[in-house]
C-alpha positions in Angstrom: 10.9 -8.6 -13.3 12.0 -5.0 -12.0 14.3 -3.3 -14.1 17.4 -1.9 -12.2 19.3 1.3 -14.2 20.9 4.6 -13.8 20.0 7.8 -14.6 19.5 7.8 -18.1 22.1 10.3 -20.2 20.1 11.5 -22.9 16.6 12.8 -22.4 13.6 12.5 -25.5 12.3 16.1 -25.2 13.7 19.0 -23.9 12.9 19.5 -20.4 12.0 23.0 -20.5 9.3 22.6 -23.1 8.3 19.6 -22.5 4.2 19.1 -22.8 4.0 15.6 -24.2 0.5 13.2 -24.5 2.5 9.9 -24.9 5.4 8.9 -22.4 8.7 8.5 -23.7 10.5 7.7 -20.4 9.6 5.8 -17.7 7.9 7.3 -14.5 10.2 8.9 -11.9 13.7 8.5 -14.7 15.9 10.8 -13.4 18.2 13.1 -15.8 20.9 15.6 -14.8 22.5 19.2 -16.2 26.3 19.3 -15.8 25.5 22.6 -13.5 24.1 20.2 -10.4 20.0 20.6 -11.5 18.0 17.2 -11.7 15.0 16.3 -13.1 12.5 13.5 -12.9 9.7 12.3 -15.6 6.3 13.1 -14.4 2.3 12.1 -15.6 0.5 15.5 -14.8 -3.0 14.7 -12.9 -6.0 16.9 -13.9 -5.0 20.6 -13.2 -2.8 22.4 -15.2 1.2 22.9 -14.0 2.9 26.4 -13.6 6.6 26.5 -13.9 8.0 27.7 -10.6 5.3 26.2 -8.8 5.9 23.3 -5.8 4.8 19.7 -7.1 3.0 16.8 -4.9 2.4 13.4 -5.2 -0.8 12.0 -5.8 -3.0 12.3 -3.0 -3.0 9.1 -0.4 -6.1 7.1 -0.6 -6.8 5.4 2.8 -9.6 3.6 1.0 -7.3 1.4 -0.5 -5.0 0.3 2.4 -5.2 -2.5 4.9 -7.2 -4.2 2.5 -7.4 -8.4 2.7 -5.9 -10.2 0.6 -6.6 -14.2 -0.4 -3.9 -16.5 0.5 -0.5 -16.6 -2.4 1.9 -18.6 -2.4 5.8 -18.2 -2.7 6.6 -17.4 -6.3 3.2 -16.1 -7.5 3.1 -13.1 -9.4 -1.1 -12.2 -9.0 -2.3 -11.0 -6.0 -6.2 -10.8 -5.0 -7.8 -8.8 -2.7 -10.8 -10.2 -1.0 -11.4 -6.5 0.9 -13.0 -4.5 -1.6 -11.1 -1.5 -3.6 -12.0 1.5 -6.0 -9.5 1.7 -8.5 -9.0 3.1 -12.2 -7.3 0.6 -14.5 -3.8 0.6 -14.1 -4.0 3.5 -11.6 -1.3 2.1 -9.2 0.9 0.1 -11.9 4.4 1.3 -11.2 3.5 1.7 -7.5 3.7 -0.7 -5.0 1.8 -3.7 -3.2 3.0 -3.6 0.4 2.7 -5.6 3.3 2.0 -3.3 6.3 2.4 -5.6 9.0 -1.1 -5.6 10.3 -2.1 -9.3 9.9 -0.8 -12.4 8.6 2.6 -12.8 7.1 4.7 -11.8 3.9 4.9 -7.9 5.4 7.7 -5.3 5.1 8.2 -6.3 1.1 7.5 -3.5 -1.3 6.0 -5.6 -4.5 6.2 -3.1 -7.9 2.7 -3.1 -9.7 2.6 -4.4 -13.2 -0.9 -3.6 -13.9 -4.4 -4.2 -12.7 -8.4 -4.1 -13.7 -10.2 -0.8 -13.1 -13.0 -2.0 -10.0 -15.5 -0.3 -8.1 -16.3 -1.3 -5.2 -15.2 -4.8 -5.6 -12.1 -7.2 -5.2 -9.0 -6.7 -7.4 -6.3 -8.8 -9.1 -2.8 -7.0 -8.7 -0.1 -8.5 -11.5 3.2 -8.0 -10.1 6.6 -7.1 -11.5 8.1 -10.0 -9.0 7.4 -12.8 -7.7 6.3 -13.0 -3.7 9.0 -13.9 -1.0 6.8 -14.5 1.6 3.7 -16.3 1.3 0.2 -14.6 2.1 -2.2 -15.6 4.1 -5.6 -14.7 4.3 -4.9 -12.4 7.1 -2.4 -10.5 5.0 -3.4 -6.9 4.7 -1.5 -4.6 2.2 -1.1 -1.2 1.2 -1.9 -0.1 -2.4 0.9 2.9 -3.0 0.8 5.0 -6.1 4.0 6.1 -7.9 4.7 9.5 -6.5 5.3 10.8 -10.3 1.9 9.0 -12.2 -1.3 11.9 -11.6 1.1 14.6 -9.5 -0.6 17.4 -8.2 0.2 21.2 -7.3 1.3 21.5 -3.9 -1.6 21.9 -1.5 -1.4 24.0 1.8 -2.7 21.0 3.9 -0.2 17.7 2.7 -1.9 14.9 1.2 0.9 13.3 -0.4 4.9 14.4 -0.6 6.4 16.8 -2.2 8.7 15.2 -5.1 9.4 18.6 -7.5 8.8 22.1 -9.0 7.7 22.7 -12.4 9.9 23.7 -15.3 7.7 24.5 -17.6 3.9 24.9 -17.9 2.4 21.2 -18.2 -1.3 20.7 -19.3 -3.5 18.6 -17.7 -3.3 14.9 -18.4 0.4 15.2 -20.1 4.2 14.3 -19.5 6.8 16.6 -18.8 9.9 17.0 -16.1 9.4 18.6 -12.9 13.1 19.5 -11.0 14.3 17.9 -8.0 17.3 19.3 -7.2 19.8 22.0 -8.0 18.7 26.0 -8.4 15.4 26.6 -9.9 12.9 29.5 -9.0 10.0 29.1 -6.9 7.0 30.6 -6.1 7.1 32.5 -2.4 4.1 32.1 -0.6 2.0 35.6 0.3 3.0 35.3 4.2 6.4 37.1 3.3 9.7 37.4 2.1 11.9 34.7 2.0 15.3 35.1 3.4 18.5 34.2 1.5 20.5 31.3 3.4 17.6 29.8 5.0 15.7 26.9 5.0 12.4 26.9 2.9 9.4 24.0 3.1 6.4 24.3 1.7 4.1 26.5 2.4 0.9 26.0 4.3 -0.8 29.2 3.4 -0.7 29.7 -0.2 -0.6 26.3 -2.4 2.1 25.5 -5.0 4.8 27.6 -2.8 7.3 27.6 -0.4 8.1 29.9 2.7 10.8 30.3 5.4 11.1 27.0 6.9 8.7 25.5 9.5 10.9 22.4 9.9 8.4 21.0 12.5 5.2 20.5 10.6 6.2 21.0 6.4 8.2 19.5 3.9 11.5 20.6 3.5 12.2 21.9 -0.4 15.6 23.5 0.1 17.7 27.0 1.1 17.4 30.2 -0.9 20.0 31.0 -2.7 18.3 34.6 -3.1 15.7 36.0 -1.1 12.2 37.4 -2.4 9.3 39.3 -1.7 5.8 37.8 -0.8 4.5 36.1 -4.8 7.7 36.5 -6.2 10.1 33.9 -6.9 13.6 33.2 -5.4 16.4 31.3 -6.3 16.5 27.6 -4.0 18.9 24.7 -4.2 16.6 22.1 -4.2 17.2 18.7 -2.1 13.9 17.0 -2.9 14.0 13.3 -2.7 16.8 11.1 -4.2 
């Protein structure tokens, strides 16, 4: 069953330094400084972190959406897909199974991933955290949906996934650390320009891993500089990334 907590008070490793090869929090656990800064526990995909640089989520992967799914009932905690997938094993446990409404019934319920096979090119057998509400039917499709903190992923200038942090710290390749979420941190300005203290910065879509003065229309909003800075300098920016 889903576990349902707070941000935890006391983290395992300082934040700051923080370069680990074994998890010691859950995915996505969220920790605070009395000064208003947040942070959230991250799995580092396979490029190295730079502190100060803008953080993504995995990329999507629309070869493993609207995919079939064999008939469940109420109650079951396995789901099958009959529509082939390529997965890793355990690539999407602490993600979500989703109904996306395209076919059948048992759609709008996020379902947390407990764990899974690796597969290739073949049908899959998701173990759930909970137990279905809705039936399936074999008309059900669903939506495989990574944990935006499992395999993150510098920042790139086209968005494949969403943003969710900045680095803290240098973080190798294939290791746990924190990225922060909100609060002022520093951040990498993109090589467009300088950004300008009081306004709105997103991400950038010219130089990857940074931010720039906001394009509201088309890029993810990060936050508002609290200083401005030259073009591959860092500001100061409140963060308001995710919740």
């Amino acid at each position: 069953m889903s576990k349902f907590s707070g941000p935890i008070g006391i983290a395992s490793s300082n934040p700051f330094v923080c370069d680990e090869a074994n998890p010691t929090h859950e995915l996505g656990e969220k920790i605070y400084t009395p000064d208003g800064r947040a942070f959230r526990y991250v799995l580092n995909g396979a490029g190295a972190l730079t502190a100060g640089t803008l953080i993504q989520s995995p990329a999507e992967s629309t070869a493993n959406q609207s995919r079939l799914v064999a008939a469940a009932a109420i109650g079951a905690t396995t789901v099958t897909t009959t529509d082939t997938v390529t997965v890793t094993a355990n690539q999407y446990a602490g993600g979500w199974l989703i109904g996306t409404g395209e076919g059948g019934t048992g759609n709008g319920i996020a379902y947390r991933i407990a764990s899974h096979p690796a597969a290739t090119a073949a049908v899959c057998t998701f173990t759930l955290e909970d137990p279905l509400q809705v039936a399936f039917t074999t008309a059900t499709q669903i939506d495989l949906v990574q944990n935006p903190y499992r395999s993150v992923i510098v920042n790139p200038t086209t968005a494949s996934g969403t943003v969710v942090g900045v680095a803290v710290n240098n973080i190798s390749a294939s290791q746990y650390g924190w990225i922060q979420t909100e609060g002022v941190a520093p951040v990498l300005n993109d090589a467009s320009g300088a950004t300008t203290v009081g306004v709105t910065v997103t991400a950038s879509n010219q130089t990857a891993g940074s931010v720039e003065d906001g394009d509201t229309d088309t890029q993810a909003v990060v936050g508002y500089c609290v200083t401005g800075g030259a073009a591959n300098e860092y500001s100061a920016v409140k963060l308001n990334i995710g919740g």
